[in-house]
N, C-alpha and C positions, 0 to 999 in steps of 0.2 A: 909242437908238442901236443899230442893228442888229449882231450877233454879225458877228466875223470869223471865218475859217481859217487856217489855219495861212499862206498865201500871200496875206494882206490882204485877199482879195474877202471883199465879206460873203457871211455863212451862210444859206442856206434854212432858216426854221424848218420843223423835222420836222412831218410830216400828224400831228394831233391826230386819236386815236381814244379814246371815251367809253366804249362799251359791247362787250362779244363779239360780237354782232353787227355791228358797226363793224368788227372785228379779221377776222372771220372775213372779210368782204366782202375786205377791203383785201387780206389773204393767199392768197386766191379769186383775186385780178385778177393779183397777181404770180406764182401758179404756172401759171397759166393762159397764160401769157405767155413758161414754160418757165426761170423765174427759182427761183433758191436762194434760199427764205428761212431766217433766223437772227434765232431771239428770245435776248435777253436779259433776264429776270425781274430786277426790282429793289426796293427798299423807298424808291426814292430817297433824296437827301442823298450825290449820286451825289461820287465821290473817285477817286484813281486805277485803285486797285483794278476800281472799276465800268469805266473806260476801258478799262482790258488786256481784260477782256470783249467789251465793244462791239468795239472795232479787232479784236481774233482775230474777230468773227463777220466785220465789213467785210471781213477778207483773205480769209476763208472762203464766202463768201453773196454772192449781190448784191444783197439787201434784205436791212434789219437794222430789226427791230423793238425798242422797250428798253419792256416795262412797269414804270410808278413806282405801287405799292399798297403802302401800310400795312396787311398783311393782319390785321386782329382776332383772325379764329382760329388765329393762330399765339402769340400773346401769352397767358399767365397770370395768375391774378389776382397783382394786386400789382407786377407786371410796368410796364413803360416805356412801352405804345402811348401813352399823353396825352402826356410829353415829347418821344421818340422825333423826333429831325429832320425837319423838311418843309418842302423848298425850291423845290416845283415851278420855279416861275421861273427859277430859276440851271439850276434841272435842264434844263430844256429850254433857255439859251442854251447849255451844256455839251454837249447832243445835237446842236444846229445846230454848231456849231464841230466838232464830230467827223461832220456829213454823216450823220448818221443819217436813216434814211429816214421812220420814223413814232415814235410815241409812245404808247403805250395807258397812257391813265391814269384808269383808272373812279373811280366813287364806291361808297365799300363798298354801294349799294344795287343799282349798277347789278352787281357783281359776284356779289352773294349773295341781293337781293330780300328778302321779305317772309318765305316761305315756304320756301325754300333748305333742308332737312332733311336732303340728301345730305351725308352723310362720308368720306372716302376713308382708309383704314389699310392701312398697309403692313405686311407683316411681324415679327412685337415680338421675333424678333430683333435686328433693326436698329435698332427707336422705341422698345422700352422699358430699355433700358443707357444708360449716359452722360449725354449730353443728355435722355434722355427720362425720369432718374430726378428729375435737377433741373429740367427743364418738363414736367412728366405733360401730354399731349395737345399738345403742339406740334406733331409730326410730322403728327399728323394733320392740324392745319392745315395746314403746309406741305404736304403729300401732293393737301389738296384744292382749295390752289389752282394748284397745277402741274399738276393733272390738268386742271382749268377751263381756263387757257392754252394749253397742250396742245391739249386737244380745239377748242377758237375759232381757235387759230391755224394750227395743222397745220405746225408750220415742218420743214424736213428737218433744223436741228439749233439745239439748247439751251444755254445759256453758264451754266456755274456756277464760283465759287471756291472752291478747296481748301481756305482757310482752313475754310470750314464743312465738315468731311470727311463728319463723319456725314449732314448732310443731302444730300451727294451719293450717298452710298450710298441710302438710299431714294429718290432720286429716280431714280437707273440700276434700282436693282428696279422701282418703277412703270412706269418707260417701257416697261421689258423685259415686264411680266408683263400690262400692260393692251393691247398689242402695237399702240399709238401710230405706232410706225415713227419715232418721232424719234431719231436720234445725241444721248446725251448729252452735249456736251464738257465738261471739268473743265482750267480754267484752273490754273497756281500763283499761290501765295498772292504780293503786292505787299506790300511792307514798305516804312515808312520809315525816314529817314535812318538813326535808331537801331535799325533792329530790329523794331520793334513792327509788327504783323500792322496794314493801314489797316482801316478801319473805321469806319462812321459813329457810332459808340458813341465814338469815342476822345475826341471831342465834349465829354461830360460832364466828362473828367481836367482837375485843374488840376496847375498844372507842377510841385507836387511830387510828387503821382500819378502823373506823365506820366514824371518819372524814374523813380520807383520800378516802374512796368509795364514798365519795361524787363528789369527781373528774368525776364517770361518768354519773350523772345527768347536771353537768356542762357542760361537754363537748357536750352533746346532745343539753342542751338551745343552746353553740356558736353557733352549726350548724342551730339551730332553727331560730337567729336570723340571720343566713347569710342567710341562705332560704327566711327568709324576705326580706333582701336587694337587691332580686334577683341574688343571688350568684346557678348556676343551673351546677355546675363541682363537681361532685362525689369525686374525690380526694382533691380537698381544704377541701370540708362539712368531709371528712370523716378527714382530719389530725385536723382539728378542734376539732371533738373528744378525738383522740386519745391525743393530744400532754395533756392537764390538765390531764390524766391518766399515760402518762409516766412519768411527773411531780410529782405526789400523789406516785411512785412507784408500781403501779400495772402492774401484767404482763398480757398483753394486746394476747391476742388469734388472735382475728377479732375486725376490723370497717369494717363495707362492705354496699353499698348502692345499694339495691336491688330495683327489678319489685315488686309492691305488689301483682301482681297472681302468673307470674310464678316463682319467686326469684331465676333470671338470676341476674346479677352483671348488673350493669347500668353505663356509662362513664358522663353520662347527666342527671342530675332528674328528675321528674316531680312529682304535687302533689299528695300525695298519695306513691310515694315512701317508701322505709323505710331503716333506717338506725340503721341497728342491731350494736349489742358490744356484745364481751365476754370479762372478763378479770378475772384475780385471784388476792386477796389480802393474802397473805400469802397462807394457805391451802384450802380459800375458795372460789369460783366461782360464779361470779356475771353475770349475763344476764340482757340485757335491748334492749329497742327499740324506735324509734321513729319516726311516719307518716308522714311525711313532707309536712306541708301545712292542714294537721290536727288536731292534737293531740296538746296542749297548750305545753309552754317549759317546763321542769320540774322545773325552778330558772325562769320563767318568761322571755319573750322576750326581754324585753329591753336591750340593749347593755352595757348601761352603770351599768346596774346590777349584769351582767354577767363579766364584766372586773375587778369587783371588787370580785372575785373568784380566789384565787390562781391559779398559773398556767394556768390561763385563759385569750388569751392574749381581748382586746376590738375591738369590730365589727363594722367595717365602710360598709352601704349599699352600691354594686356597681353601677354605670350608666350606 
């Protein structure tokens, strides 16, 4: 049964493209044609979050390309790629119903070959803190497959979500420093109903997990509203966080209150900051973020909304 739209005609399934050569042709024909293209990188097991993406490129571009790769080399040992979601199917009626124009979705062979020995590394200012202490050589994955798409598809601009702060920031240096010519955009992070950052990881939680990861959209509102009350000491805003997470039982990675360009560590914050989280609920690995002074709370600012959140103790503004 053919996918619909949002106005019941059915949906064109998006142009299947296999290979970068496939990618580059197709992106070749529409700038040629004087047309704005807009890629979307994905891991597919696509959810809302990936939607906000697509739609801002659709209102942006007038070709939208979404690629679905389970990239290998962004995965550690020990790591998720063998269970890791993969939905093609749904994925691509999800891209027809959203009018998506193509679809790149290779095979790790057609993406990396036989021979493939190029690596791309970014800056270790950026890849070796945070994420890159707890996945040594991720970045670099992710570094060389966004250069690969990049260079195949040439589009005039790229959709990433904020949830993953850090890897937006190496991907703005790459673009910037390999001079691509691509607009990085950086979507905000899509939460649901509870708070919790989407994600196709969320997948694994079973629903008492599911409550308990709620602990870390909590803890980020605390910080939200101590930001508010003038509270500007990185260590109080960051135990803020952490302590509803040690609470809920999750094993906590990083709180850490970063620069929003260079994502040095900050003892002071200022708006615009950010204040990343990793943590694990049993097997599975939670990422979140939040701009401080920008980004709304994920449970709503108010203090006394926030107090009435387990393990969340109530926030008094300082003078």
């Amino acid at each position: 049964m053919p996918t619909a739209t949002a106005n019941g005609r059915p949906a064109d399934p998006p142009r299947r493209l296999g290979t970068p050569e496939e990618l580059r042709r197709w992106s070749e024909r529409c700038r040629a044609a004087g047309l704005r293209v807009g890629l979307v990188p994905t891991m597919g097991a696509l959810h809302g979050g990936h939607l906000s993406l697509l739609r801002r490129a659709r209102a942006d571009c007038d070709r939208v390309v979404v690629s679905i790769f389970v990239n290998p080399r962004q995965f550690g040992p020990g790591e998720d790629i063998d269970r890791y979601p993969r939905r093609l199917d749904e994925d691509l009626d999800m891209l027809a119903a959203e009018r998506v124009d193509a679809a790149f979705a290779p095979t790790v062979e057609a993406m990396f070959g036989d021979l493939n020995a190029t690596t791309v590394r970014v800056d270790s200012a950026l890849t070796t803190t945070l994420e890159g202490v707890y996945r040594p050589g991720h970045f670099d994955g992710v570094a060389t497959v966004v250069a690969k798409l990049l260079i195949a598809c040439r589009p005039h601009r790229a959709y990433f979500g904020q949830k993953d702060a850090q890897q937006c920031a190496v991907v703005r240096r790459l673009a910037r420093d390999l001079d691509t010519g691509v607009e990085i955009a950086i979507c905000p992070v899509v939460r649901d109903h509870d708070g919790l950052a989407l994600s196709s990881r969320n997948a694994y939680l079973d629903a008492d997990q599911r409550r308990r990861a709620v602990a870390i959209p909590a803890g980020l509102s605390a910080a939200a509203a101590a930001f508010a009350g003038r509270e500007r000491r990185s260590a109080i805003l960051c135990e803020l966080v952490r302590r509803p997470m040690d609470d809920a039982g999750l094993t906590v990675d990083y709180v850490a209150a970063v620069d929003e360009k260079s994502f040095a560590a900050v003892d002071v914050v200022a708006p615009g900051c950010q204040i990343l989280v990793a943590g694990r609920m049993g097997s599975t690995r939670l990422i979140d973020v939040i701009r401080l002074g920008i980004d709304p709370a994920p449970l709503g600012a108010a203090p006394s909304r926030i107090s009435q959140v387990p393990g969340v103790i109530a926030i008094q503004g300082r003078d």
